[in-house]
N, C-alpha and C positions, 0 to 999 in steps of 0.2 A: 610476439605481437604481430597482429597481421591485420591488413585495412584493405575494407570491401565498401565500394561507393563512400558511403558518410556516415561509417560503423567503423567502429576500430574494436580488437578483438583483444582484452588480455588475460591468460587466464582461467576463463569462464565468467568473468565481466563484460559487457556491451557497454559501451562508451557509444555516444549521441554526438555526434558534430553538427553544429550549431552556425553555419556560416554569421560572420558580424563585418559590417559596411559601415563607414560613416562617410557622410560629406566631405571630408578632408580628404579622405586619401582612399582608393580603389579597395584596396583590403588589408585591414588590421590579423587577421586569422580567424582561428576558430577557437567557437568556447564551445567544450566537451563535456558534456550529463552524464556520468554515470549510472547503467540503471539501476544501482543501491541505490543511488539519491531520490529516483524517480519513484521507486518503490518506498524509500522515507516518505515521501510527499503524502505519496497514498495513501500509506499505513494513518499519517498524522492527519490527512482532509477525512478519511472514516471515522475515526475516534471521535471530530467533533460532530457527527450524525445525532439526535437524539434515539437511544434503543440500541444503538452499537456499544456494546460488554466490551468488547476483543475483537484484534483484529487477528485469524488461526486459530488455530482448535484449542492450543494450548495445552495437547493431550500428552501422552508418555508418547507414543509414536513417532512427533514433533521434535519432542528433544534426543532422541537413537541418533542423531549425524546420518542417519542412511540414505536423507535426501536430500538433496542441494541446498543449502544453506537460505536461497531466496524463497524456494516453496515451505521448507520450515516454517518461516518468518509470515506466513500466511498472504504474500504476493508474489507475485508473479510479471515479469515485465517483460516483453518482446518488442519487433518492431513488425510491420508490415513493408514490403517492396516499396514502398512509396513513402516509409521513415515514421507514419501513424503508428502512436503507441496500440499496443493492445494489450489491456490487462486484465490479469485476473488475481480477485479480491474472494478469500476466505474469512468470514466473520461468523462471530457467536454475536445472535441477537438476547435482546431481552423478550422476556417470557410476557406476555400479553400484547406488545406492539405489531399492529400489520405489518405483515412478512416483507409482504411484495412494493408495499408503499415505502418502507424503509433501507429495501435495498433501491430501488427508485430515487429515494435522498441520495443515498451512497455514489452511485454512480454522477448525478448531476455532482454534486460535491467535487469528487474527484476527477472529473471534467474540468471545471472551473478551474481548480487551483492545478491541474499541469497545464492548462493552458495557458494562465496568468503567469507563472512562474519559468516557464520553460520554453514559452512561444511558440510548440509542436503542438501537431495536434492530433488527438484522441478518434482513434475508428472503433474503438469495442471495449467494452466495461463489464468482462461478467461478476456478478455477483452471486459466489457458493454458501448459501447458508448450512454451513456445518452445525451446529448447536442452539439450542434455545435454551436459556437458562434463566432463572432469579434473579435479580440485580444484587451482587455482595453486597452487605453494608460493614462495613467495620466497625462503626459502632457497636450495633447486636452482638456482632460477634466478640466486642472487648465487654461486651455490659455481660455476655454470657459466661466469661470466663473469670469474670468478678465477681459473679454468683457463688460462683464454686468455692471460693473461702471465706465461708463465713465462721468465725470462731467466735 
C-alpha cells in the first residue's frame, strides 16, 4: 500500500480520500471512495438512462480475464492531478434511440449522482457506444419457447 497526495494505492485499486471537518473539533479523518464504488455509482446512474440496454459489451472478449477487471465491467475510473474524477463509460444502446442525445443523458446522469454522492467533482465523462441492439424482452422470448410444445 502506498499514499501519493489524497490517493492511497492497494493493489491496483485507487482509494479517494475525502478530507471530513466538523464544527466540533479540527479533524475527525478521512472518508475513503474506492474507485469500485465510484465505478458501482456509474454503472447504477447509466442503467437508469432511458435507451441504456447495458453497461459493456457483454461480449466473450469481456469475460477472457485478460483485462482488468474494471474495464471488463465496462468502466473505467481515474483521477486527475487536481483529484476530478475522469471516466469512462462503455454501453449498448437500444436500437432506434438518438445516439448522441442518450449518451448526453448519460453523462449528465452520472455527473449528478458522483457529485451528490461522493462530494468530488467530475472533469470528463466519455461515453463509448459499443453496440446497438433490440431491447430483450422476456416475455417473447418465454411466449416463444411455449410455442414450441404443443402436443
Amino acid at each position: 500500500m502506498s499514499k501519493t497526495d489524497d490517493t492511497i494505492k492497494t493493489e491496483g485499486n485507487e482509494i479517494t480520500s475525502i478530507p471530513t471537518i466538523s464544527e466540533e473539533s479540527a479533524s475527525l479523518g478521512d472518508i475513503k471512495i474506492n474507485h469500485s464504488v465510484v465505478a458501482s455509482i456509474v454503472r447504477l446512474a447509466t442503467l437508469e438512462v432511458d435507451g441504456v440496454i447495458s453497461v459493456g459489451t457483454g461480449s466473450f472478449v469481456d469475460g477472457l480475464g485478460i483485462f482488468p477487471k474494471k474495464d471488463a465491467q465496462g468502466v473505467n475510473v481515474e483521477e486527475d492531478e487536481g483529484g476530478s474524477y475522469v471516466i469512462e463509460i462503455r454501453v449498448v444502446l437500444k436500437f432506434g434511440v438518438e445516439l448522441a442525445k442518450t449518451a448526453g443523458l448519460v453523462q449528465e446522469r452520472v455527473k449528478d449522482q458522483i457529485v451528490k454522492m461522493t462530494s468530488n467533482t467530475v472533469r470528463q465523462i466519455d461515453v463509448i457506444i459499443d453496440e446497438v441492439r433490440l431491447e430483450e424482452n422476456k416475455d417473447s422470448e418465454e411466449h416463444a419457447w411455449g410455442n414450441d410444445a404443443t402436443d
